[in-house]
PASEBA-1860 file (N, C-alpha, C; in nm, 3 decimals):
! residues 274
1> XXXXXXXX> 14.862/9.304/6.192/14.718/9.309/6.154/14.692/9.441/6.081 ~ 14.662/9.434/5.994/14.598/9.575/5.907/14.484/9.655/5.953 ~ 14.476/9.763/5.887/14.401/9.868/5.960/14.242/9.857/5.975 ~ 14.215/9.760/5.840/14.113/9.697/5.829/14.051/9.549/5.926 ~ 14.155/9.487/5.952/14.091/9.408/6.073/14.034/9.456/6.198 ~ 14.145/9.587/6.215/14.143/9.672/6.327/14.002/9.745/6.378 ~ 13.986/9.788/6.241/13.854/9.892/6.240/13.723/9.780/6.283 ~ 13.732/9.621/6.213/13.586/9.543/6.202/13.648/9.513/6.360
9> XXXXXXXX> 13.726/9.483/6.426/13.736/9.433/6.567/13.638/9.518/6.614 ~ 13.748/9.696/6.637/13.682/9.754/6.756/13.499/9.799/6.684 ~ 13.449/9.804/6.555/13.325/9.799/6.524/13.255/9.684/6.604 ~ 13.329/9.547/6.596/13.263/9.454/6.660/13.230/9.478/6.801 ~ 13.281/9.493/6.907/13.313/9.498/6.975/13.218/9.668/7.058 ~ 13.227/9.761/6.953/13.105/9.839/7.004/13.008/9.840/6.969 ~ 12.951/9.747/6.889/12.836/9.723/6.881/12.770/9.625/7.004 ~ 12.864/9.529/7.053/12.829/9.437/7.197/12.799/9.520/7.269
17> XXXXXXXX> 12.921/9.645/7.308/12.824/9.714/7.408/12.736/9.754/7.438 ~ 12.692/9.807/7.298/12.558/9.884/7.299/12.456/9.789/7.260 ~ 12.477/9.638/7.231/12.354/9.560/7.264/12.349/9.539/7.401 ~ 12.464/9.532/7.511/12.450/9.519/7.649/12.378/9.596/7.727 ~ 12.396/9.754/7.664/12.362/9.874/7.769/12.163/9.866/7.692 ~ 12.135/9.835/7.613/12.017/9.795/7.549/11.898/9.751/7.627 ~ 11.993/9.613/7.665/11.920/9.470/7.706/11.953/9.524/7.886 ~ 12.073/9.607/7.965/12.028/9.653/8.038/11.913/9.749/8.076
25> XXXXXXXX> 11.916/9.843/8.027/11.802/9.912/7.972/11.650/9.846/8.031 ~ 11.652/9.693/7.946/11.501/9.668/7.917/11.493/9.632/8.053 ~ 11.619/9.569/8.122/11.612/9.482/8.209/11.551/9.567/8.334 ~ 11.625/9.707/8.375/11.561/9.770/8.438/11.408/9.830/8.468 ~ 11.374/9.896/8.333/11.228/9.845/8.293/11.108/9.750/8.391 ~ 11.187/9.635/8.312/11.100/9.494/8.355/11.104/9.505/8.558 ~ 11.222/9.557/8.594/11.225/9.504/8.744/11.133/9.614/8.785 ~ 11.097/9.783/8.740/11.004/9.877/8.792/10.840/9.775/8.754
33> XXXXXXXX> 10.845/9.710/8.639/10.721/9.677/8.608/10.650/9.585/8.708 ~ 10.777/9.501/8.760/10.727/9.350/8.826/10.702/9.449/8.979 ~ 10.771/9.522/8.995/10.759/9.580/9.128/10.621/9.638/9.134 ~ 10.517/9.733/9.029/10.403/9.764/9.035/10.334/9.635/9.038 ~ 10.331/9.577/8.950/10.279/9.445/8.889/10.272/9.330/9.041 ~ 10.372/9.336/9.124/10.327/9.274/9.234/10.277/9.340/9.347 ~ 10.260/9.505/9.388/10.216/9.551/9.462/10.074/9.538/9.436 ~ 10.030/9.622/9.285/9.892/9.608/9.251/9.825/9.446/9.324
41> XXXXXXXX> 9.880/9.327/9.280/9.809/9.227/9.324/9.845/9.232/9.431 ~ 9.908/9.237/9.520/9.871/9.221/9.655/9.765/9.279/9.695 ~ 9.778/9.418/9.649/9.684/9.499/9.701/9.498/9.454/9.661 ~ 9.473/9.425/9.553/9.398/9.363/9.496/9.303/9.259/9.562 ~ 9.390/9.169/9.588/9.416/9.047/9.675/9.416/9.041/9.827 ~ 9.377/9.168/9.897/9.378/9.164/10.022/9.210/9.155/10.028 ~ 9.181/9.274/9.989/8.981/9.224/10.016/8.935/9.124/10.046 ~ 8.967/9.051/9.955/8.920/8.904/9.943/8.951/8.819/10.064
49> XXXXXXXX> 9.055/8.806/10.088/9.152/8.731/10.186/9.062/8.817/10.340 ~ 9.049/8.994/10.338/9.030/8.990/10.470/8.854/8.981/10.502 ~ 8.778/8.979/10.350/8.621/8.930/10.358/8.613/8.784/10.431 ~ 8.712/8.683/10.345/8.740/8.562/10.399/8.755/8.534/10.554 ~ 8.801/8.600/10.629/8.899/8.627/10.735/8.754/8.652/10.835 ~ 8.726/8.755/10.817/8.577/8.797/10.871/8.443/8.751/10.872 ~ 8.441/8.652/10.809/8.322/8.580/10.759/8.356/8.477/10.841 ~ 8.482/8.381/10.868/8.481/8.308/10.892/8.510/8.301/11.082
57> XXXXXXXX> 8.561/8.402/11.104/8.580/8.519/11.252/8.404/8.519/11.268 ~ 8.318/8.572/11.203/8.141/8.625/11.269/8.144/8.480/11.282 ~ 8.155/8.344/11.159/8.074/8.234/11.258/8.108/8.163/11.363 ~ 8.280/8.175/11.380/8.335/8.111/11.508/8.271/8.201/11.628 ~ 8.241/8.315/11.655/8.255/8.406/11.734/8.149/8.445/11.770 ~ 7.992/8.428/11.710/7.890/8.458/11.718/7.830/8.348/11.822 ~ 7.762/8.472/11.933/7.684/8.386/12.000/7.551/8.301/11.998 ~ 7.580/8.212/12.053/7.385/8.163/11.981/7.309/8.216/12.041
65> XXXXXXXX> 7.179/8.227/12.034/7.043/8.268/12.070/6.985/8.264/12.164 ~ 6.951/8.292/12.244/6.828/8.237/12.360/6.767/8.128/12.334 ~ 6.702/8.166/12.232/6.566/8.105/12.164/6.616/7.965/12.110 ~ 6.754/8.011/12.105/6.785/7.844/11.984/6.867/7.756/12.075 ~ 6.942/7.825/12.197/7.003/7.724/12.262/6.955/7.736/12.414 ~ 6.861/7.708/12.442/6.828/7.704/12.542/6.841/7.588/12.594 ~ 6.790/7.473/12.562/6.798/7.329/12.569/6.909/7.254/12.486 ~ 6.940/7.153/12.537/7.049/7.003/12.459/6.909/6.945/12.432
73> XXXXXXXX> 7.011/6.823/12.341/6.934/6.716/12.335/6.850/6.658/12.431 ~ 6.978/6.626/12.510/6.885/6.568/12.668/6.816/6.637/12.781 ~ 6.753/6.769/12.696/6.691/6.868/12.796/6.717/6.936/12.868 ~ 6.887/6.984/12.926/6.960/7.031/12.955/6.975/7.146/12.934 ~ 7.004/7.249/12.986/7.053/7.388/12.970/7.184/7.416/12.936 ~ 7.197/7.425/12.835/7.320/7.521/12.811/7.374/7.613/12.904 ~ 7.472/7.664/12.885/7.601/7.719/13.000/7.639/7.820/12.914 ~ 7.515/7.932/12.919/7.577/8.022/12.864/7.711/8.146/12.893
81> XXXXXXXX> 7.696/8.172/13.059/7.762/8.201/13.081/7.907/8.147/13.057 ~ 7.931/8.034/13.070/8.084/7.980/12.958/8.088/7.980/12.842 ~ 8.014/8.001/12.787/8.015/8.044/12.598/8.072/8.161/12.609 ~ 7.992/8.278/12.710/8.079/8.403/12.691/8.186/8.424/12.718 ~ 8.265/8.357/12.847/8.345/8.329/12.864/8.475/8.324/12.798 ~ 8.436/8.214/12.698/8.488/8.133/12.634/8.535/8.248/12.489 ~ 8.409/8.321/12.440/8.396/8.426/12.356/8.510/8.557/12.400 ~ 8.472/8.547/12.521/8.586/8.691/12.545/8.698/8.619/12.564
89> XXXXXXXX> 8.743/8.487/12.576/8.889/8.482/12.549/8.936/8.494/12.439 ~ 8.833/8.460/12.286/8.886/8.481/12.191/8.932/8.604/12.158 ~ 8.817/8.671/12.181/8.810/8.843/12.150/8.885/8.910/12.206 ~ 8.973/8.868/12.321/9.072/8.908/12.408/9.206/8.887/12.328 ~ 9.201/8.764/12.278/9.328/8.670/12.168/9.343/8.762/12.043 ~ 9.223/8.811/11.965/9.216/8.864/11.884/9.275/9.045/11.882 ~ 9.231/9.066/12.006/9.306/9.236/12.024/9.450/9.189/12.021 ~ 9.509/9.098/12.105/9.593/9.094/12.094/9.671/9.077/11.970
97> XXXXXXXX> 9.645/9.001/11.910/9.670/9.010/11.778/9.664/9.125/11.686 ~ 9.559/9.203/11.684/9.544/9.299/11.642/9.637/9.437/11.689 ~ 9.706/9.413/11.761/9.747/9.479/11.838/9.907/9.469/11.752 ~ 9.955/9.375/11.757/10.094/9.328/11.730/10.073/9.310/11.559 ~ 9.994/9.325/11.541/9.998/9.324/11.415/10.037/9.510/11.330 ~ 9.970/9.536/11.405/9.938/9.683/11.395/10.074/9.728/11.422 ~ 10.118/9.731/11.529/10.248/9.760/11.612/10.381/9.731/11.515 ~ 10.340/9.548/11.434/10.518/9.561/11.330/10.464/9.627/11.211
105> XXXXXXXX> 10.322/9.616/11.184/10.343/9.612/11.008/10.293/9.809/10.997 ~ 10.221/9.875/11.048/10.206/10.029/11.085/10.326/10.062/11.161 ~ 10.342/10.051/11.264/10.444/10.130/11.326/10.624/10.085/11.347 ~ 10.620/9.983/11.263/10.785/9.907/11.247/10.836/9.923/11.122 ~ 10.759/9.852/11.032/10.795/9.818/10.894/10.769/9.950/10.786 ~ 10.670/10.039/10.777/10.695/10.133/10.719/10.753/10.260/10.804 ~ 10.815/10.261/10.902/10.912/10.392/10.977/11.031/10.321/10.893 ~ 11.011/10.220/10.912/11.190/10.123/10.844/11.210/10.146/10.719
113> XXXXXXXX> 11.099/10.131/10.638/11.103/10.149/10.508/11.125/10.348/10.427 ~ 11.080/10.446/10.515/11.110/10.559/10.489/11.249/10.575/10.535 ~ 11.312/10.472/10.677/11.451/10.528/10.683/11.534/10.489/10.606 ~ 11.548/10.385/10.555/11.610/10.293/10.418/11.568/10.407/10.293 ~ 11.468/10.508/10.245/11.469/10.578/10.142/11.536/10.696/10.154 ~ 11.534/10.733/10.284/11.654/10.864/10.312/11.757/10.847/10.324 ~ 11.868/10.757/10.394/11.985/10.732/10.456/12.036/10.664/10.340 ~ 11.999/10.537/10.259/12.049/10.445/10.166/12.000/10.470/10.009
121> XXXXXXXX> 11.973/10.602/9.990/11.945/10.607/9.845/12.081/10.676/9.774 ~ 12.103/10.749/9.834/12.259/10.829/9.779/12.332/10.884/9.879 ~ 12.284/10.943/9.985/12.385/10.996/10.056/12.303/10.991/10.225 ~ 12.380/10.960/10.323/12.532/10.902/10.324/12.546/10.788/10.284 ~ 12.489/10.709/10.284/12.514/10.573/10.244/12.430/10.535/10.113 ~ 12.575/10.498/9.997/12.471/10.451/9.905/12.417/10.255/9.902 ~ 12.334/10.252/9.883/12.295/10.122/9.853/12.208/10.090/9.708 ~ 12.247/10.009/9.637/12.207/10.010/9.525/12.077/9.951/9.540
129> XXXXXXXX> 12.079/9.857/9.631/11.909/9.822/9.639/11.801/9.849/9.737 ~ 11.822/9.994/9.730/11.768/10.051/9.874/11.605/10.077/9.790 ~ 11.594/10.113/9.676/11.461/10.096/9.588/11.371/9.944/9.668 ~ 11.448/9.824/9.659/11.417/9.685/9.626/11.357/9.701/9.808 ~ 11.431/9.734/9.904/11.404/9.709/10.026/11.324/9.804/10.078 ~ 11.269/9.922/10.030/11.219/10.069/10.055/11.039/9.912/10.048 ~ 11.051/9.900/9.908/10.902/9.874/9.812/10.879/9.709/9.911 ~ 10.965/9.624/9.951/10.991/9.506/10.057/10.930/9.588/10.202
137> XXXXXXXX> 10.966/9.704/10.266/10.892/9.729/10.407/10.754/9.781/10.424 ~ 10.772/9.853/10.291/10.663/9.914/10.224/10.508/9.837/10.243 ~ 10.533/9.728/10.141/10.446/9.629/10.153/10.411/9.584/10.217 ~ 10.506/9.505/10.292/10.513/9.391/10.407/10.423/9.452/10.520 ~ 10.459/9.585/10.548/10.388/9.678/10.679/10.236/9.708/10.613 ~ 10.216/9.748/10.475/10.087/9.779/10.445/10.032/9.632/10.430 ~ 10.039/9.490/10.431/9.942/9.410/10.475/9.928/9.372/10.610 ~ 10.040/9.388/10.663/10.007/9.324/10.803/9.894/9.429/10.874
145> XXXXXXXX> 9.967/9.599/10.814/9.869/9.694/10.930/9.718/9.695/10.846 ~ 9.739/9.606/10.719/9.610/9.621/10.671/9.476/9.461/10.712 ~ 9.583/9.408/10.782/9.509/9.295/10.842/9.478/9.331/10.998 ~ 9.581/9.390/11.042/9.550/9.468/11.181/9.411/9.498/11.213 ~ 9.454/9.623/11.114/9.305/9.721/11.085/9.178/9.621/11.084 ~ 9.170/9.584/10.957/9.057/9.464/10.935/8.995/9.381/11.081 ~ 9.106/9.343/11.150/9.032/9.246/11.257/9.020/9.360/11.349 ~ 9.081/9.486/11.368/8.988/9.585/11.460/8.904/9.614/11.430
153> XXXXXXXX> 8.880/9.671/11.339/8.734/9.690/11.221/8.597/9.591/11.241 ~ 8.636/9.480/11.287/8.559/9.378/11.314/8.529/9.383/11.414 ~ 8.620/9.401/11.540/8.634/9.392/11.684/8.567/9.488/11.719 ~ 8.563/9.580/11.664/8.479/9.769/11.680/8.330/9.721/11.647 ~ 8.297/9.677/11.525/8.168/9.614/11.505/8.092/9.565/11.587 ~ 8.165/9.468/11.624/8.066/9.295/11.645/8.057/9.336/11.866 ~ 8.160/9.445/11.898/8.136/9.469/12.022/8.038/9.577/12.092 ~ 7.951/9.533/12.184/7.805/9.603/12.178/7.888/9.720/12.293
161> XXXXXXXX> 7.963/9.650/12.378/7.961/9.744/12.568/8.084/9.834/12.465 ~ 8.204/9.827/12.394/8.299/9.898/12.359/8.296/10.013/12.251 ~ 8.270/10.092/12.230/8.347/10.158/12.116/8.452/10.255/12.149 ~ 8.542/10.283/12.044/8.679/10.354/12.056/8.664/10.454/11.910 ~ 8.643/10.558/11.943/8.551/10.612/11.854/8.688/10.708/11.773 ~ 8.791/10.729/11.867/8.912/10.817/11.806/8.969/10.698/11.702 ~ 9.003/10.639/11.813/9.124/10.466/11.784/9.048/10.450/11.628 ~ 8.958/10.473/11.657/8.870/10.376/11.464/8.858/10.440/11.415
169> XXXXXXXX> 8.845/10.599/11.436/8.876/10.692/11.309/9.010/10.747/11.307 ~ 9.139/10.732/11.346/9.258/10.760/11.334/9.275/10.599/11.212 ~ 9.264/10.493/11.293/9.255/10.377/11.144/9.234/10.343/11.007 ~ 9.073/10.423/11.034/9.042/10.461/10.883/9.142/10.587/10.800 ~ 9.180/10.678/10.912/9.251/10.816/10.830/9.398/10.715/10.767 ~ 9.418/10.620/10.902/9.566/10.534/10.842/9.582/10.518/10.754 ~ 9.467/10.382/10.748/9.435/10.305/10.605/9.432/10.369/10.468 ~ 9.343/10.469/10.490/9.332/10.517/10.351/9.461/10.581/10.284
177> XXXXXXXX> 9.503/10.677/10.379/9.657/10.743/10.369/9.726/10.617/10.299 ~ 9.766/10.562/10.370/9.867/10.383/10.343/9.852/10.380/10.217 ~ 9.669/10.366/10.189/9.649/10.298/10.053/9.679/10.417/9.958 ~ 9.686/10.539/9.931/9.706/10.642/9.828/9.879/10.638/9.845 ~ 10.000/10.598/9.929/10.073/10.597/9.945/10.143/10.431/9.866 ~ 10.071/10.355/9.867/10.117/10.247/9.769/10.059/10.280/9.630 ~ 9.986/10.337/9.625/9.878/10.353/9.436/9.990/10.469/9.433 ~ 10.062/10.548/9.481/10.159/10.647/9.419/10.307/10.540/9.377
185> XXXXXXXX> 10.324/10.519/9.479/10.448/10.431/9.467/10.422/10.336/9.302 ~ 10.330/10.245/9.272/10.285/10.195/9.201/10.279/10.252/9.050 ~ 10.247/10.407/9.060/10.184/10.473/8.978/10.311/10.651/8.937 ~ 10.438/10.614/9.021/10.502/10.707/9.003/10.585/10.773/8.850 ~ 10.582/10.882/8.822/10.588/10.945/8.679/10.757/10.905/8.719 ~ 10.807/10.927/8.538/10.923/10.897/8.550/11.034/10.994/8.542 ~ 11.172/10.974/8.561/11.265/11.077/8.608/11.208/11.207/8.531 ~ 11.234/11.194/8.404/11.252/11.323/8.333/11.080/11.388/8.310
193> XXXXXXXX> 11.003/11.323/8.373/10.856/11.437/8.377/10.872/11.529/8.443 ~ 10.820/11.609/8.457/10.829/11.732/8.533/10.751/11.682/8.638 ~ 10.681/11.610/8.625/10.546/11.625/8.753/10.643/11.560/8.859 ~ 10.737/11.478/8.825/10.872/11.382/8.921/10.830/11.437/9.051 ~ 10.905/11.593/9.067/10.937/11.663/9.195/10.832/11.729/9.285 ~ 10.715/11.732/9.220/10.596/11.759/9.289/10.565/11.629/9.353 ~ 10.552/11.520/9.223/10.528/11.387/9.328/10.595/11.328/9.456 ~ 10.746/11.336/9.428/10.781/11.352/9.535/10.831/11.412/9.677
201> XXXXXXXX> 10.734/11.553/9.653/10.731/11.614/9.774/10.606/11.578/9.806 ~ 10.553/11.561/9.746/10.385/11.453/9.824/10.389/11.355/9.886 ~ 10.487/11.292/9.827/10.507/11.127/9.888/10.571/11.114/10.003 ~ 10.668/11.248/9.991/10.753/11.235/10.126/10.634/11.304/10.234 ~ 10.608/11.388/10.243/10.469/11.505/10.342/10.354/11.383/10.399 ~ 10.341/11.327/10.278/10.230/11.203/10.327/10.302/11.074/10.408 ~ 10.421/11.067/10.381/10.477/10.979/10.479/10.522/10.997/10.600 ~ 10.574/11.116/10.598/10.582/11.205/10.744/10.477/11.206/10.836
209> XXXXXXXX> 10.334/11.290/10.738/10.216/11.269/10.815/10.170/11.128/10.865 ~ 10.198/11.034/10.801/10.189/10.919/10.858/10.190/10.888/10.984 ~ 10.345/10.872/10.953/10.407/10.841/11.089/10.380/10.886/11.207 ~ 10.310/11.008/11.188/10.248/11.092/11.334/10.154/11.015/11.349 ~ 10.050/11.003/11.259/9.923/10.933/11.293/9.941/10.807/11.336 ~ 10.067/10.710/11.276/10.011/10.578/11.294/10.093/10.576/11.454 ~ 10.201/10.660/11.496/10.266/10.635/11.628/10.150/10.688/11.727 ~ 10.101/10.787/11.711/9.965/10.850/11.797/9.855/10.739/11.834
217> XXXXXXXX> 9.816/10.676/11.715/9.694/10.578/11.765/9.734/10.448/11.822 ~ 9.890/10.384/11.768/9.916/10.278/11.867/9.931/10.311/11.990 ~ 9.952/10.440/12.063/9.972/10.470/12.186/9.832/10.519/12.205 ~ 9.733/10.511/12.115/9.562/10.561/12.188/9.490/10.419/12.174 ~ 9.561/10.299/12.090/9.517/10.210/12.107/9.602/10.105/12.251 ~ 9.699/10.148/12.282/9.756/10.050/12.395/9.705/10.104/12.551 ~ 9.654/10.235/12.573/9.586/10.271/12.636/9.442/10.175/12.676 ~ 9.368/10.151/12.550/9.297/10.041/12.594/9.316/9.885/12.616
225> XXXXXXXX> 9.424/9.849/12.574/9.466/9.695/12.626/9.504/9.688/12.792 ~ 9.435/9.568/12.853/9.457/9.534/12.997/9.580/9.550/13.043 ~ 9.700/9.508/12.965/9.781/9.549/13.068/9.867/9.625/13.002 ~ 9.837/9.747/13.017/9.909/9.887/12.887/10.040/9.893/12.948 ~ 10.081/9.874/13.047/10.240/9.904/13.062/10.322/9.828/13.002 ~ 10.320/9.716/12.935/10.429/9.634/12.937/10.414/9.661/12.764 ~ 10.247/9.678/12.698/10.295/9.714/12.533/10.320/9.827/12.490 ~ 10.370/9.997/12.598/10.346/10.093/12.603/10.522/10.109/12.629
233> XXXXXXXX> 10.583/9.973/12.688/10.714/9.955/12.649/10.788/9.885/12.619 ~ 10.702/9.787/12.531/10.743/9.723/12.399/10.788/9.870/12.336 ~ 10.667/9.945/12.274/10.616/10.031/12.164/10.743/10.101/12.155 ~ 10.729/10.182/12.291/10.874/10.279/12.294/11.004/10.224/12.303 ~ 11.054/10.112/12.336/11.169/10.032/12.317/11.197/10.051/12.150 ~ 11.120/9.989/12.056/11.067/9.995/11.896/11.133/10.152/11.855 ~ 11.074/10.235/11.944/11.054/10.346/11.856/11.254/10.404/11.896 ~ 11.252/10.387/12.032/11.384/10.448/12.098/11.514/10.374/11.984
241> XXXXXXXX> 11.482/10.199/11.976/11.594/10.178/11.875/11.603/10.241/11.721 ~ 11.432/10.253/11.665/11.525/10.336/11.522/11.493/10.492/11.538 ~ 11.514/10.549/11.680/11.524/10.714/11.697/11.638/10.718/11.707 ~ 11.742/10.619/11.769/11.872/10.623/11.795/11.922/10.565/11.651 ~ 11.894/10.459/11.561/11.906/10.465/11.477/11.939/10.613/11.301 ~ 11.828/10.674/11.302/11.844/10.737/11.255/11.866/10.910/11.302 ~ 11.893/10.930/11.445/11.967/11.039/11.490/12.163/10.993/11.435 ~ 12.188/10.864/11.429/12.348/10.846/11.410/12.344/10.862/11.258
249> XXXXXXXX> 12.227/10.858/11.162/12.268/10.821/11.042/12.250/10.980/10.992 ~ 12.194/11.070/11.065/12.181/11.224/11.071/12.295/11.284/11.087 ~ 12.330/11.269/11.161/12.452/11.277/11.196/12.549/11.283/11.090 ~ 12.570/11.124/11.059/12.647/11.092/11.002/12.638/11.183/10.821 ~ 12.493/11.221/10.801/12.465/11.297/10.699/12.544/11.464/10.723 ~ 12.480/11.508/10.780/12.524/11.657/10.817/12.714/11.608/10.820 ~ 12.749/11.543/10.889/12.905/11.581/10.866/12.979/11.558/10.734 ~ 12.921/11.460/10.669/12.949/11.436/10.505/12.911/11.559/10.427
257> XXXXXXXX> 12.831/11.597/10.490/12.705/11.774/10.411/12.850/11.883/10.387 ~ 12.869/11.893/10.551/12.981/11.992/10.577/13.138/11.932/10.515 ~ 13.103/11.858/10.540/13.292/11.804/10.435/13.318/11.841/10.313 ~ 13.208/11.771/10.257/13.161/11.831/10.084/13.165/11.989/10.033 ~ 13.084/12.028/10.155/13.118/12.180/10.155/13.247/12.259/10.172 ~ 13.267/12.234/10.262/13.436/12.289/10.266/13.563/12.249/10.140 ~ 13.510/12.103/10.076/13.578/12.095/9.998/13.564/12.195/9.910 ~ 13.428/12.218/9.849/13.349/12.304/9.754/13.441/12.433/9.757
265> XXXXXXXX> 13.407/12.478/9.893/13.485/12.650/9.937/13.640/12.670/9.922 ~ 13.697/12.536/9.929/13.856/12.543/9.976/13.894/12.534/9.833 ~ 13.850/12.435/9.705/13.911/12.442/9.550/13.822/12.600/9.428 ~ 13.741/12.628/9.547/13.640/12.721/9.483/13.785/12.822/9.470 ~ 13.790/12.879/9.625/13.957/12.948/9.689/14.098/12.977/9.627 ~ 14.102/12.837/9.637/14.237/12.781/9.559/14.246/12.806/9.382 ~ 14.113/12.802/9.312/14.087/12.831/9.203/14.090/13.006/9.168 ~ 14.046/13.068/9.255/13.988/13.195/9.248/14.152/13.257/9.286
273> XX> 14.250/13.183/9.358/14.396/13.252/9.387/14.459/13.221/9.271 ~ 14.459/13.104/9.204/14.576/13.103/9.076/14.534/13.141/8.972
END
């Protein structure tokens, strides 16, 4: 083959690549875009869903009147005392719920999702889609604890003998935190800005602070559930498996830290003798 076939091959042939590394390129792109692009609507999309939720919670849940149910048809008295009854089992159903809701999607799913951004982004363990599963716990925990919230929010309302006056303002401090913690994620500058490393010493400080707050109020909110011992060790069971969790993956960091290092010192050595 002549020198001239030679040359149009390997021309051919690097030009593919560099339409590949291109169209990778865009491809990456597109997967940061869809990832804002579906947080924004969720987020968007929760109001609605938890206005819905609440509207339809006040009319199941609302008691009737004196004035309006005093009598049946057939002249009869109503039984009010079993309406209430009946009312505080819901409202009883509903903490509970609120409760476990709060518990995976606040205090499970985003502790999970910050340990997946430390341990599985590069070192010790790399995972290539530790981005994909970080923005997956991320989420998943900010609707559930944002439906949590919502039906406590309601439950705090609509109850005359109760208020929990810490419990509902540690919620609101949650919530809002949560929500400036997805609009960053959403809204993060890219590698080569400068602003990068400021943002993410914010993101990390605000997630830290988190975690204090949201483990503090599930243990100021299980305090008020009837029978606090048994979700007081649920909670800490939860917390004991990913403390033991990420004390081994600490671990496992610091001794990779020090290996690296010694390598560093020992060819630094070896260089500096010959």
């Amino acid at each position: 083959m002549d020198a001239l076939g030679v040359d149009s091959i390997s021309a051919f042939f690097s030009g593919k690549s560099k339409t590949i590394q291109v169209y990778s390129t865009k491809l990456k792109a597109m997967s940061m875009t869809s990832h804002s692009l579906i947080i924004l609507g969720l987020f968007f999309s929760l109001p609605s869903t938890i206005a819905l939720y609440l509207t339809t919670a006040r009319e199941v849940y609302e008691l009737p009147t004196p004035a309006t149910s005093q009598k049946t048809d057939t002249g009869l008295t109503t039984d009010l005392s079993w309406q209430r009854r009946k009312v505080w089992h819901h409202r009883h159903h509903l903490r509970n719920v609120h409760g476990i809701l709060n518990i995976i999607g606040w205090g499970t799913l985003l502790p999970l999702g910050a340990i997946i951004a430390r341990y599985f982004r590069k070192f010790p363990m790399e995972c290539s889609e530790w981005f994909s599963l970080h923005i997956l716990c991320q989420t998943l925990g900010y609707l559930l604890g944002s439906l949590g919230w919502a039906i406590g929010i309601w439950l705090g309302n609509s109850s005359i003998n109760y208020t929990f006056h810490s419990h509902r303002i540690l919620g609101i401090i949650i919530f809002t935190f949560s929500t400036l913690q997805i609009f960053s994620i959403a809204l993060q500058p890219r590698r080569e800005n400068k602003c990068r490393k400021y943002w993410e010493i914010c993101h990390r400080l605000l997630g830290y602070v988190l975690m204090v707050l949201i483990m503090t109020n599930i243990f100021v909110g299980i305090n008020h559930q009837s029978p606090a011992a048994k979700w007081i060790w649920f909670y800490v069971g939860v917390l004991v498996v990913m403390g033991l969790v990420s004390i081994a993956l600490e671990i496992v960091r610091w001794i990779k830290l020090v290996q690296n290092q010694t390598v560093l010192l020992n060819s630094s050595i070896y260089a500096a003798n010959s």
